[in-house]
N, C-alpha and C positions, 0 to 999 in steps of 0.2 A: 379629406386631407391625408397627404402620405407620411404615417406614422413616423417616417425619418426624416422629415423636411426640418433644418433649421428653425427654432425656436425665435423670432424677431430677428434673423440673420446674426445671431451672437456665440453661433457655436454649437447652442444648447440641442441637443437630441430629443423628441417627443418620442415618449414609450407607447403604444396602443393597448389595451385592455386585452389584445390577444396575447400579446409578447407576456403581458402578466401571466396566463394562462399557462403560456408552457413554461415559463420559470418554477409554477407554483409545481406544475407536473415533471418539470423533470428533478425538481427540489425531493418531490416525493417518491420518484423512482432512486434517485440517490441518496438517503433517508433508509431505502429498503437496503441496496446495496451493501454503505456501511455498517447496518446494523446485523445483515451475513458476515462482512468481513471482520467483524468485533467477535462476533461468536466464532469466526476462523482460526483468531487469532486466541481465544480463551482455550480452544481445543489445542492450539499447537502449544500453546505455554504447558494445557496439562499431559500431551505427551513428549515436552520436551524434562518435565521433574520425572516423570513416569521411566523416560530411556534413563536418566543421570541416576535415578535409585535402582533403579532395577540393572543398569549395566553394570555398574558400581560392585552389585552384589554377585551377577555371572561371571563376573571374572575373579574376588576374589573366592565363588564356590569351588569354579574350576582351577583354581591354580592350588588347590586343596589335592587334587589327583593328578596333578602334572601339570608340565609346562600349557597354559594357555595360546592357543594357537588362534588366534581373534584375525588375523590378517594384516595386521595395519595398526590403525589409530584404534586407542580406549574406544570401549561402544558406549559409555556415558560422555564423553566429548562430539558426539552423534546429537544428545539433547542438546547440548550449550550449541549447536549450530540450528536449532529448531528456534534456541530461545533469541539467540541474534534476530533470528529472523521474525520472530513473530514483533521484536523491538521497531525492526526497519520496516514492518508491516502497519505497523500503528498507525506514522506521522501522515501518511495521503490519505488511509482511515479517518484521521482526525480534520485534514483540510477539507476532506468530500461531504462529513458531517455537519461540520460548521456550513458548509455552501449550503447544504440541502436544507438543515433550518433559518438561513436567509430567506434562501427562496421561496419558502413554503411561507416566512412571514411577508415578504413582499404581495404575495397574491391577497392577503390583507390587509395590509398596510401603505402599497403603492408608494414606499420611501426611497428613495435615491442613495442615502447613505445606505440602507441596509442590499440596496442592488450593486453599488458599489464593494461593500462587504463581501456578497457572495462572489462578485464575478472576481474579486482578487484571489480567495478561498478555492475558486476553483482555476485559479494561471497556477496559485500551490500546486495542485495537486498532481494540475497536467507536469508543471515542472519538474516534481520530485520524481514521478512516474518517468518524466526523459533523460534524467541526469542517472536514475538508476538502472534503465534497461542501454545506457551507454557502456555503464561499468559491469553489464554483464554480458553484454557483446564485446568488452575488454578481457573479461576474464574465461570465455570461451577461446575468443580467439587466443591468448597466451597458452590455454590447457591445448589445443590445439597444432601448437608449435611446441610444447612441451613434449604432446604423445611422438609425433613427426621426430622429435632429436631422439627418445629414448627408442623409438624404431631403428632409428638409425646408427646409434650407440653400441644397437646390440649387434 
């Protein structure tokens, strides 16, 4: 019988005990993933306190012996953009986790709600993953017509 043939002709989809197989397996290769990107994201929070105390302090050492000449922006507002980041780094961390412990119970439990669970967990995460590499090919392309005027300006 072909694992996708309608169910009594009602719609219904039949799963095979393979499809289980790679759910369970790719449950567990996403399981490993976000529990790297958890500890990526521990690392960036503790160098994002690390730059905000420690830049905090080189600039008020150095404005002790004269004018600070830093370039630009505070170098502890350097961290609070790690810590943005490690925020908006969480929530696909969190949808890719919830999938992969779906999945990984489904190869147990062979439930429909909990496959249903996973495969929504992971349209999250594919989605939040599209809507954010949108707004960062948005904010390229603007720095990029940004540099183009200020070439131009000068």
């Amino acid at each position: 019988m072909n694992p996708f043939e309608n169910d009594n002709n009602k719609g219904g989809v039949v799963v095979s005990d393979r499809t289980f197989a790679f759910l369970e397996s790719a449950g567990k290769w996403a399981r490993f993933l976000a529990i790297l990107g958890f500890i990526g994201i521990g690392i960036m929070v503790l160098f994002s306190l690390i730059t905000i105390v420690t830049g905090s302090a080189m600039e008020s050492s150095f404005s002790r012996y004269g004018r600070f000449r830093g370039g630009g922006a505070p170098v502890w507002l350097m961290g609070f953009g790690y810590l943005i980041g490690a925020v908006i780094a969480f929530f696909p961390l969190k949808f890719l986790n919830t999938f992969a412990s779906r999945a990984i119970e489904i190869g147990m439990r062979r439930d429909s709600i909990l496959l249903e669970e996973a495969i929504e967990n992971l349209k999250s995460f594919f989605k939040f993953y599209g809507i954010l590499t949108i707004v960062y090919m948005g904010l390229v392309a603007l720095m990029v017509l940004f540099s183009l005027l200020m070439v131009i300006v000068r």
